[in-house]
ChimeraX commands (.cxc) that place a marker at each C-alpha (Angstrom):
marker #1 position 0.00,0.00,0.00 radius 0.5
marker #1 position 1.20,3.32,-0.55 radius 0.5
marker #1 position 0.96,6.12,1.73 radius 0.5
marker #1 position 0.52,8.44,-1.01 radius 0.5
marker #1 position -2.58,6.87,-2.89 radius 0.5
marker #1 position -4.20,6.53,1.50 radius 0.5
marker #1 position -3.72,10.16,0.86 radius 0.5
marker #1 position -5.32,10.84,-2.33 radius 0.5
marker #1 position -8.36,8.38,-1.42 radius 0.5
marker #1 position -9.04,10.35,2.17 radius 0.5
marker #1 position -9.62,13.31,0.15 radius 0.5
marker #1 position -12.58,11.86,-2.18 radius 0.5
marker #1 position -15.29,13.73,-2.06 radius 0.5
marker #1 position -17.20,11.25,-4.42 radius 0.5
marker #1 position -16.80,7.72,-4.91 radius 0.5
marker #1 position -14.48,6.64,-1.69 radius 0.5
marker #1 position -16.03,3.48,-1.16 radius 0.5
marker #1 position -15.97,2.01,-4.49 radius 0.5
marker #1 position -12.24,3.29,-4.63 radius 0.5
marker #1 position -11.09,1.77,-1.85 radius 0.5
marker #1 position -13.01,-1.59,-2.77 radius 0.5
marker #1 position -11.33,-1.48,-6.17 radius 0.5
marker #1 position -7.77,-0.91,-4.20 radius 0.5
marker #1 position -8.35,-3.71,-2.28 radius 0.5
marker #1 position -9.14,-6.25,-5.56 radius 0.5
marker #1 position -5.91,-4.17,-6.99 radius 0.5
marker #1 position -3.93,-4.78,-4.40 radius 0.5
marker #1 position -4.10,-8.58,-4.45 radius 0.5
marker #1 position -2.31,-8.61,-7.64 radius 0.5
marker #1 position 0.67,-8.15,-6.11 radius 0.5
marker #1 position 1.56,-5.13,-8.57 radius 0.5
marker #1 position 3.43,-2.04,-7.56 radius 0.5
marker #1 position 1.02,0.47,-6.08 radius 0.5
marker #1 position 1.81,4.27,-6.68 radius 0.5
marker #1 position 0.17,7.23,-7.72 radius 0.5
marker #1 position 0.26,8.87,-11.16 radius 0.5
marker #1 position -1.77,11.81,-12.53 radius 0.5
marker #1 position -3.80,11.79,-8.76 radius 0.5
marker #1 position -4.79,8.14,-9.21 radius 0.5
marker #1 position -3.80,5.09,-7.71 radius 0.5
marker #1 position -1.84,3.56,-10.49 radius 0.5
marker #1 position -0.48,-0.35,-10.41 radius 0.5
marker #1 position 2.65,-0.94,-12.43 radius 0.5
marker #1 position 4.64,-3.96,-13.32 radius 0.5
marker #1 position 8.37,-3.70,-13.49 radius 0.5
marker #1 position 7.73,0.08,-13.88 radius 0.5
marker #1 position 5.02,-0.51,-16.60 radius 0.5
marker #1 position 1.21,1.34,-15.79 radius 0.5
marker #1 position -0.99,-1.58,-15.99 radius 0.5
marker #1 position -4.29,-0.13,-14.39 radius 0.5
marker #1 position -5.39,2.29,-12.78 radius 0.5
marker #1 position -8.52,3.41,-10.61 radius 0.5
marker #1 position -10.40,6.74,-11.53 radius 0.5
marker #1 position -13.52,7.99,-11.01 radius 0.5
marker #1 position -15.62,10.94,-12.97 radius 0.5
marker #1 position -18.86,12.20,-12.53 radius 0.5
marker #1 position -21.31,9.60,-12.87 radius 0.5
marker #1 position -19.15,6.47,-12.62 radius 0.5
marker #1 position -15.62,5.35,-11.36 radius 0.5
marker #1 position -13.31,3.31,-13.41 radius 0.5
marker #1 position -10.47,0.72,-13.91 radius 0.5
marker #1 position -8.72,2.43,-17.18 radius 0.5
marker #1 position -6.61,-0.65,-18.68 radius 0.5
marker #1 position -3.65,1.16,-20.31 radius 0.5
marker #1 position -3.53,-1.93,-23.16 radius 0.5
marker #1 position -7.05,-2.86,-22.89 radius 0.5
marker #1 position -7.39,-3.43,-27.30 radius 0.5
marker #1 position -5.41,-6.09,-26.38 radius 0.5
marker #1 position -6.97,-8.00,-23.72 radius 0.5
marker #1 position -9.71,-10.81,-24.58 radius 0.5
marker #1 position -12.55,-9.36,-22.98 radius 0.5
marker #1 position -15.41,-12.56,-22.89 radius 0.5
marker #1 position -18.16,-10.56,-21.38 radius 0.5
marker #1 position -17.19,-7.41,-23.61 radius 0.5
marker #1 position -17.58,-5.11,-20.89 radius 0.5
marker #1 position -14.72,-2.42,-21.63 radius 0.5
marker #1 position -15.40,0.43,-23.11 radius 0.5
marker #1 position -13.38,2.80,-25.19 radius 0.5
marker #1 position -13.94,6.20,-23.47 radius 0.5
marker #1 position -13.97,8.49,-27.21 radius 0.5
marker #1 position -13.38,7.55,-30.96 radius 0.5
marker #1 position -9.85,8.72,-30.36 radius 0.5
marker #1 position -8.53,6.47,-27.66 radius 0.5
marker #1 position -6.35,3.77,-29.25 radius 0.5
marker #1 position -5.35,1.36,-26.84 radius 0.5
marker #1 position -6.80,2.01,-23.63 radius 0.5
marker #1 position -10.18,0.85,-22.04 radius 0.5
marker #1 position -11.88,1.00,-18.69 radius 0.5
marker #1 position -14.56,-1.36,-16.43 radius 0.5
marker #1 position -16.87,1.20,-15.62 radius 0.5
marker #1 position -18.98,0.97,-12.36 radius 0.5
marker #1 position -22.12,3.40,-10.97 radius 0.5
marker #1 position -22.37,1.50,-7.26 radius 0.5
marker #1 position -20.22,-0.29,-4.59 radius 0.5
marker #1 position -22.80,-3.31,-4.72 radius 0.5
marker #1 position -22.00,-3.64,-8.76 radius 0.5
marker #1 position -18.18,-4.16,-7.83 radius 0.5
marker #1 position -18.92,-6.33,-5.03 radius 0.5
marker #1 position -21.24,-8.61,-7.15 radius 0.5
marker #1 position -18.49,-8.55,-10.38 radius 0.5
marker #1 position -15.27,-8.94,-8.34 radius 0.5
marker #1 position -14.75,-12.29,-9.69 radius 0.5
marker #1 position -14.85,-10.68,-13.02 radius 0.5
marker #1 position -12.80,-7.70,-12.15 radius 0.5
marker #1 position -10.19,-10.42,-10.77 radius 0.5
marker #1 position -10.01,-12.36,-13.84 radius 0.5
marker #1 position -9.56,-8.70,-16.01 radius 0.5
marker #1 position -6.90,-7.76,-13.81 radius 0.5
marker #1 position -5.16,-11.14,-14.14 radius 0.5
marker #1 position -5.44,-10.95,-18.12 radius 0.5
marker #1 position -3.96,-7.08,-18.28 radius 0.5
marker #1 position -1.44,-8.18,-16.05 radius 0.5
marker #1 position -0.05,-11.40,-18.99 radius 0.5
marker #1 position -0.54,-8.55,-21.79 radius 0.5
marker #1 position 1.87,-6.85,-20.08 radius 0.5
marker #1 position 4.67,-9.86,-19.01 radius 0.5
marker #1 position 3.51,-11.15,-22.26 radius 0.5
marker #1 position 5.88,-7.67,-23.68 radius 0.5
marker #1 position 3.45,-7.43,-26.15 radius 0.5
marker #1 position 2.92,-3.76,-27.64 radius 0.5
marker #1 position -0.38,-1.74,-29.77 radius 0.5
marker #1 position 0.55,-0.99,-33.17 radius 0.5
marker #1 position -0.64,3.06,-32.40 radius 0.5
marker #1 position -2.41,4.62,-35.65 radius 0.5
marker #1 position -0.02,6.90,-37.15 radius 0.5
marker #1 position -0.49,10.66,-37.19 radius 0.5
marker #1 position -0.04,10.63,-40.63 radius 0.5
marker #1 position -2.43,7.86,-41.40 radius 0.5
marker #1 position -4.93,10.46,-40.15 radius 0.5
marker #1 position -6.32,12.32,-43.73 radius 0.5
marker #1 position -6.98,15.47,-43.44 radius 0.5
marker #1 position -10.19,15.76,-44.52 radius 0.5
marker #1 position -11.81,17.22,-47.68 radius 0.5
marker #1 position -13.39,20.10,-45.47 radius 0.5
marker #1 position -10.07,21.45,-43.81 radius 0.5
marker #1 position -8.23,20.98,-46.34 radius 0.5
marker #1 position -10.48,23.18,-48.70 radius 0.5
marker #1 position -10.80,25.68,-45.62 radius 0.5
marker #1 position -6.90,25.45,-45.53 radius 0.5
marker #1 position -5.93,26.86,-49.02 radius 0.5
marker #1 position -8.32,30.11,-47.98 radius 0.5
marker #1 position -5.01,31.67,-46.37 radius 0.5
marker #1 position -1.81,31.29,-48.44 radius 0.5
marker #1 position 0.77,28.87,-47.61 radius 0.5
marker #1 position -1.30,27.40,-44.68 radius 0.5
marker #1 position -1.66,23.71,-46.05 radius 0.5
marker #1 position 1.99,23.39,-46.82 radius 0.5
marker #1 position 2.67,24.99,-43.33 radius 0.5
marker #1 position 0.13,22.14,-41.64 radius 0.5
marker #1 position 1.87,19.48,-43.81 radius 0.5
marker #1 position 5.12,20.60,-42.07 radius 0.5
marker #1 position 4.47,19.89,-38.57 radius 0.5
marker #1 position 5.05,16.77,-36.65 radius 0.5
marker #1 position 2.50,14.11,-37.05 radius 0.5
marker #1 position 1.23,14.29,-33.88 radius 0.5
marker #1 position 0.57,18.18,-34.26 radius 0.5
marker #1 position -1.09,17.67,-37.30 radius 0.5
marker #1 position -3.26,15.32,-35.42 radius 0.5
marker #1 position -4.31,17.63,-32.77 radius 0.5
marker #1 position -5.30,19.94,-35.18 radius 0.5
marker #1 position -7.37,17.64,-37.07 radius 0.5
marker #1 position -9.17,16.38,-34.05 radius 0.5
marker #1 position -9.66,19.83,-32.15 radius 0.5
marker #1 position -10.94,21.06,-36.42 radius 0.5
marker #1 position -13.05,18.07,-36.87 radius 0.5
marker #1 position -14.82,18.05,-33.61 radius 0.5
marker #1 position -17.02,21.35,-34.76 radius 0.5
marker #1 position -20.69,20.32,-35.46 radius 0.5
marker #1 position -20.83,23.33,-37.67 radius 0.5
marker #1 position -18.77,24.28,-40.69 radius 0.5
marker #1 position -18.44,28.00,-39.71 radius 0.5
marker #1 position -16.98,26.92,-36.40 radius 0.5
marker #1 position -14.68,24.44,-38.63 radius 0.5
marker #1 position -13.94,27.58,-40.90 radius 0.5
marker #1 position -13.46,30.01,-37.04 radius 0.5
marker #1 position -11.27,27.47,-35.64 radius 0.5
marker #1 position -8.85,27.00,-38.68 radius 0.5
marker #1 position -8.55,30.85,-38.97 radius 0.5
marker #1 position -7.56,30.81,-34.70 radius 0.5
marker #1 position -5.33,28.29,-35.53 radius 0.5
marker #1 position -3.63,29.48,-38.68 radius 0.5
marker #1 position -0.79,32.01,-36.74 radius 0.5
marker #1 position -0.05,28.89,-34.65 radius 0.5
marker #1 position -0.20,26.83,-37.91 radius 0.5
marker #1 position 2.17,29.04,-40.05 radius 0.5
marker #1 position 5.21,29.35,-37.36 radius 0.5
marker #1 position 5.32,25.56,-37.08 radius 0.5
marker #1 position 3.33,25.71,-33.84 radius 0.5
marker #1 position 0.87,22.70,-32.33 radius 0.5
marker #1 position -2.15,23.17,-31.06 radius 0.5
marker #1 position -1.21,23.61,-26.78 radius 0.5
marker #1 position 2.57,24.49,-27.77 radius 0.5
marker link #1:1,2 radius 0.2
marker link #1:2,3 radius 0.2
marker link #1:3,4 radius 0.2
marker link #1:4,5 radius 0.2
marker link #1:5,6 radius 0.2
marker link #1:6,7 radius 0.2
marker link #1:7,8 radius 0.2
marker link #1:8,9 radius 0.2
marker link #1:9,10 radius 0.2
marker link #1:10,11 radius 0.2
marker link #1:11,12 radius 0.2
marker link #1:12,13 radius 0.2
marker link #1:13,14 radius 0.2
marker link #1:14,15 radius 0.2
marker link #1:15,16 radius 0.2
marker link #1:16,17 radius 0.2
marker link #1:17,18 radius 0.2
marker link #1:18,19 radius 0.2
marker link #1:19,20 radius 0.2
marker link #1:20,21 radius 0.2
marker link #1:21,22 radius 0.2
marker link #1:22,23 radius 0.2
marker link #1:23,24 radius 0.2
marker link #1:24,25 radius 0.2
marker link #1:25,26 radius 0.2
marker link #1:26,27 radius 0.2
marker link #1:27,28 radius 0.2
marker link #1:28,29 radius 0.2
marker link #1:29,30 radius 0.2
marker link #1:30,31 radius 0.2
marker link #1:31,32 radius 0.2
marker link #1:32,33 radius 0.2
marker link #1:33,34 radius 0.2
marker link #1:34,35 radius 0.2
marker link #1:35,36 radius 0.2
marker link #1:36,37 radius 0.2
marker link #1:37,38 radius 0.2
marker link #1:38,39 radius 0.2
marker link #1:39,40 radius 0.2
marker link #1:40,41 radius 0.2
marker link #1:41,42 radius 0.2
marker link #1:42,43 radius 0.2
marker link #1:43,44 radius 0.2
marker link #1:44,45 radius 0.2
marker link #1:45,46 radius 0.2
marker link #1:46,47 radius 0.2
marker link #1:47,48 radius 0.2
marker link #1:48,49 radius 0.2
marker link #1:49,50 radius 0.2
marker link #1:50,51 radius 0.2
marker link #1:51,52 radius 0.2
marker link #1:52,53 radius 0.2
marker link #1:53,54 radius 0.2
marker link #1:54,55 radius 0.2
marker link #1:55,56 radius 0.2
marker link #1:56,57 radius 0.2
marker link #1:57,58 radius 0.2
marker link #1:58,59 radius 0.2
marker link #1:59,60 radius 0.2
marker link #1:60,61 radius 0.2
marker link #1:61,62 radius 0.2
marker link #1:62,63 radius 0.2
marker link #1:63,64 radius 0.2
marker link #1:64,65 radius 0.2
marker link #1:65,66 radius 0.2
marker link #1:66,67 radius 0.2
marker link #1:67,68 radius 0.2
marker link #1:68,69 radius 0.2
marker link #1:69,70 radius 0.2
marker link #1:70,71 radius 0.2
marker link #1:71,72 radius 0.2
marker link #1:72,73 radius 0.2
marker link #1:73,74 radius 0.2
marker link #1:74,75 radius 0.2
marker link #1:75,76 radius 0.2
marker link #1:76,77 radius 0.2
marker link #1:77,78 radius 0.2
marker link #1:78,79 radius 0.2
marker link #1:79,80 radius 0.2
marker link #1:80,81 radius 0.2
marker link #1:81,82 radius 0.2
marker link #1:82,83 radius 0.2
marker link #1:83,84 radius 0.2
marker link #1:84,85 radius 0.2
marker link #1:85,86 radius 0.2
marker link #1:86,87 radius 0.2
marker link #1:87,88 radius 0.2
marker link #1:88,89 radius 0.2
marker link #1:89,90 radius 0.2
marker link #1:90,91 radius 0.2
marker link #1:91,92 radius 0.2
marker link #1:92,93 radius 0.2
marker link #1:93,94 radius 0.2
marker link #1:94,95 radius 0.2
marker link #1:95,96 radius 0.2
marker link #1:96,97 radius 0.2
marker link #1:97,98 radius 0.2
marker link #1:98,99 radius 0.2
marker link #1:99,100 radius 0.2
marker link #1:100,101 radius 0.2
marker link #1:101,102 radius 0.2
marker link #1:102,103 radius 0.2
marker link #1:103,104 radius 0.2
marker link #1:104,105 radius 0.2
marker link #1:105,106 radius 0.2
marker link #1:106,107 radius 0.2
marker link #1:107,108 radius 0.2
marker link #1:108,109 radius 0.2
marker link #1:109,110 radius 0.2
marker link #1:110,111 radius 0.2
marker link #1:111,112 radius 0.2
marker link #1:112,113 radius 0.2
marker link #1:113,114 radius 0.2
marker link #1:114,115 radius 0.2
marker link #1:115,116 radius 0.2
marker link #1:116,117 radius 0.2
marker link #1:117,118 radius 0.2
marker link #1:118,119 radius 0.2
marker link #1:119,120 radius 0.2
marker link #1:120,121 radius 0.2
marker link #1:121,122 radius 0.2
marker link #1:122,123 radius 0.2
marker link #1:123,124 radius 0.2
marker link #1:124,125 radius 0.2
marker link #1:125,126 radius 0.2
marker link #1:126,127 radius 0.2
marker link #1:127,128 radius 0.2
marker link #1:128,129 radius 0.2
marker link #1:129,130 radius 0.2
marker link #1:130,131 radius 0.2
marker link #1:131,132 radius 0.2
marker link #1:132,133 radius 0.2
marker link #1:133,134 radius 0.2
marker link #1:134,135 radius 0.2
marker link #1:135,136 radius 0.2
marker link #1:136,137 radius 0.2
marker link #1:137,138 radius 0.2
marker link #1:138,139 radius 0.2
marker link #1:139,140 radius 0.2
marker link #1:140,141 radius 0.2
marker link #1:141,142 radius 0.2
marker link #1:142,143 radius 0.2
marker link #1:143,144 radius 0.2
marker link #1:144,145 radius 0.2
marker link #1:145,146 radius 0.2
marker link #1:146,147 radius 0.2
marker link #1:147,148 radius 0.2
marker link #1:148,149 radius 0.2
marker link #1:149,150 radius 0.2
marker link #1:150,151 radius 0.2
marker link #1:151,152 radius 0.2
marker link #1:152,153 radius 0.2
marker link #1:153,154 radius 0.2
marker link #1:154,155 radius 0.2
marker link #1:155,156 radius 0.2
marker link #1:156,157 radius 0.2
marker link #1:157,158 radius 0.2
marker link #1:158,159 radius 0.2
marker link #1:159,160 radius 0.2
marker link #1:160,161 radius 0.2
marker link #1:161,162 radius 0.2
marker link #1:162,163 radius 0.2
marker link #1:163,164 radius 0.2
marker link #1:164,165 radius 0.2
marker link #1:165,166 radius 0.2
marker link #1:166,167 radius 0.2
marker link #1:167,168 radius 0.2
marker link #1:168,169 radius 0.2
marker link #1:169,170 radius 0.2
marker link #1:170,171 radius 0.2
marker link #1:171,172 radius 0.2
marker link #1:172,173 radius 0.2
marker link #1:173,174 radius 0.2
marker link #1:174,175 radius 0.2
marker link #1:175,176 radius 0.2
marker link #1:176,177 radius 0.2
marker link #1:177,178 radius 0.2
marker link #1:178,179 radius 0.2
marker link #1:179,180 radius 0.2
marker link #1:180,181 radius 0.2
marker link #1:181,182 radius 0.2
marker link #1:182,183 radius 0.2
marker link #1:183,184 radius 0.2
marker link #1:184,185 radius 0.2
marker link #1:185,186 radius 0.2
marker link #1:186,187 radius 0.2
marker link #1:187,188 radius 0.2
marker link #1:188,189 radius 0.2
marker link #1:189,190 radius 0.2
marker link #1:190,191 radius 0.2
marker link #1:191,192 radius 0.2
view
């Protein structure tokens, strides 16, 4: 147990119980507790395997390689379209954890092999992303922009194409690329 993560769950405003029970399943894994981005986090051999986190209407065990675990009762759940490789077990009550720890055991035991097993997710590329037929028509409104996009790192080009994309409405498509297009031009990302 770590003194750190005691910390962190004393301070729960929502969801305490259901954390702690989830520690306690965590725990007998024998994995390295610790805490990492305010969550109790269990590594192997300095690898994140799980971790526990709760949001608003649910708390969570977020498997960091959960596309590669088996899943039988296909219960995780891929938080957005743009998560690649993680998944979480989602929970709304301390009696649903109770009644599933057997479950929860056995999904804990099979993200633990993935990850002896040294198996790794073949990520999506940033430049398998295409930029699609919208931006890239929005793009060539201010000169030199589209070469400028083409130039940044793939991963930049991918923010931009998400944070783009995700606009309902063309003229917010159209506002953000024009926001963007200073940033664009001096080989800046999105949050640089």
């Amino acid at each position: 147990m770590n003194k750190r993560v005691d910390i962190s769950i004393s301070k729960l405003t929502a969801w305490q119980e259901e954390t702690i029970e989830l520690r306690k399943i965590a725990l007998a894994t024998g994995l390295t507790e610790e805490l990492k981005w305010g969550q109790p986090c269990y590594t192997l051999n300095n690898k994140n395997v799980f971790l526990i986190h709760s949001f608003k209407s649910y708390c969570a065990i977020l498997f960091l390689k959960g596309a590669l675990m088996k899943d039988p009762g296909k219960i995780l759940i891929r938080q957005t379209e743009n998560v690649q490789v993680s998944r979480q077990l989602r929970f709304e009550s301390l009696k649903e954890i109770k009644l599933m720890k057997k479950t929860i055991t056995s999904y804990l035991k099979d993200a633990i092999a993935v990850e002896e097993s040294g198996v790794e997710f073949a990520f999506k590329k940033a430049a398998e992303f295409e930029i699609p037929e919208e931006v890239s028509k929005a793009m060539k409104k201010f000169s030199g922009l589209l070469p400028a996009f083409k130039k940044l790192t793939p991963g930049r080009q991918r923010g931009y194409i998400l944070h783009f994309t995700s606009a309902k409405q063309e003229a917010t498509r159209n506002s953000r690329i024009e926001k963007a297009a200073s940033r664009i031009l001096t080989g800046k990302g999105l949050n640089d």
